[in-house]
C-alpha positions in Angstrom: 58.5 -18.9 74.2 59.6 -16.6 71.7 57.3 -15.3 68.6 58.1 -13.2 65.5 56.4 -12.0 62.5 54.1 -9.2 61.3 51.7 -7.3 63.6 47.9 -7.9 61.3 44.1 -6.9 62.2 41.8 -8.9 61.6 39.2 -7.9 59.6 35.6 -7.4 61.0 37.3 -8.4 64.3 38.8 -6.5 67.5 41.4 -9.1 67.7 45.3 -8.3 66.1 47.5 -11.2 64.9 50.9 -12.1 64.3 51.7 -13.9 60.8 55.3 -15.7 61.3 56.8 -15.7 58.1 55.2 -18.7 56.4 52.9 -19.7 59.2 49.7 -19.4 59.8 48.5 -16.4 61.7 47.6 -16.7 65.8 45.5 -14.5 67.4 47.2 -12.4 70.5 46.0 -12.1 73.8 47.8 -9.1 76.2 48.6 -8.4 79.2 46.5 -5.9 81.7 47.1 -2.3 80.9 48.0 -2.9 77.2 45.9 -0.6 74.8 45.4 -0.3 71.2 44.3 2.8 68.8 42.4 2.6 65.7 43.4 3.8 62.7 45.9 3.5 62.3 46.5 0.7 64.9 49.3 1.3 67.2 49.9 -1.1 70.9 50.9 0.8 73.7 52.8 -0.4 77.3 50.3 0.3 80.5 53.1 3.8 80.9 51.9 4.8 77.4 55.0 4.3 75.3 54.2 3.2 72.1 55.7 -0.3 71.6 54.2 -1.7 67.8 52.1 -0.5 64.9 50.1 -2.6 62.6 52.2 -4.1 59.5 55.4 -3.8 62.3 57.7 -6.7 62.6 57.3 -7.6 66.3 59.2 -10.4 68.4 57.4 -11.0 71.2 57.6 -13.7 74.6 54.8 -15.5 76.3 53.4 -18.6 76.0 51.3 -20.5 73.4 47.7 -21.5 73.8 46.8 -24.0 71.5 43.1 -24.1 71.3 41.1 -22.3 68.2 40.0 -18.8 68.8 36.4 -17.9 67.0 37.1 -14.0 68.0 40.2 -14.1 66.1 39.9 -16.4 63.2 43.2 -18.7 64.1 43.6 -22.1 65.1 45.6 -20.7 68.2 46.0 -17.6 70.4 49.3 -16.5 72.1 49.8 -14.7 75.7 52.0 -11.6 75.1 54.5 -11.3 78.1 56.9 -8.9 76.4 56.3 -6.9 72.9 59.3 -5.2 71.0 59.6 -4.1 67.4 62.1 -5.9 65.2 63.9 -9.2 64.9 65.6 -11.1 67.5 65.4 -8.9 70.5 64.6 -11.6 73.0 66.9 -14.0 71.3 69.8 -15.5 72.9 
C-alpha cells in the first residue's frame, strides 16, 4: 500500500502523523531502528541518513491498520515499510 501526504506531530503526544491531502490524519508506526529528533523533528533510516522532517511531503509503503490509536489521536495507524520525501516515488 502506498501513502502520501504531510509528515505532522501530534501535539502533547510522541506519536507523528501523515495528513493525506483531504483526509484525515493516521498515526504512523515504524520499523525497528527508525529514530526521530525533537525540535525540530527529523526521521532517520537505522544507517542514520536522514530520510523526512516534520511539515515534509512524504510517500511512504506499508500496510494499513485500521483500528483507532488513543496514543496518536486517529482513527487508524499505518506500518511504515519504506519512507521517502516527495510525491510519487513508489508509484508505478
Amino acid at each position: 500500500m502506498i501513502l502520501e501526504g504531510t509528515l505532522v506531530t501530534v501535539p502533547d503526544s510522541p506519536c507523528l502523523q501523515v495528513k493525506p491531502l483531504g483526509e484525515p490524519a493516521i498515526g504512523l508506526l515504524w520499523p525497528s531502528g527508525y529514530r526521530a529528533t525533537a525540535a525540530p523533528v527529523r526521521i532517520y533510516s537505522p544507517d542514520g541518513v536522514e530520510l523526512a522532517a516534520e511539515g515534509d511531503l512524504v510517500t511512504m509503503t506499508g500496510g494499513a491498520i485500521y483500528k483507532p490509536s488513543s496514543l496518536c489521536h486517529t482513527q487508524s495507524v499505518f506500518e511504515v515499510s519504506q519512507i521517502a520525501r516527495g510525491s510519487s516515488e513508489y508509484a508505478p
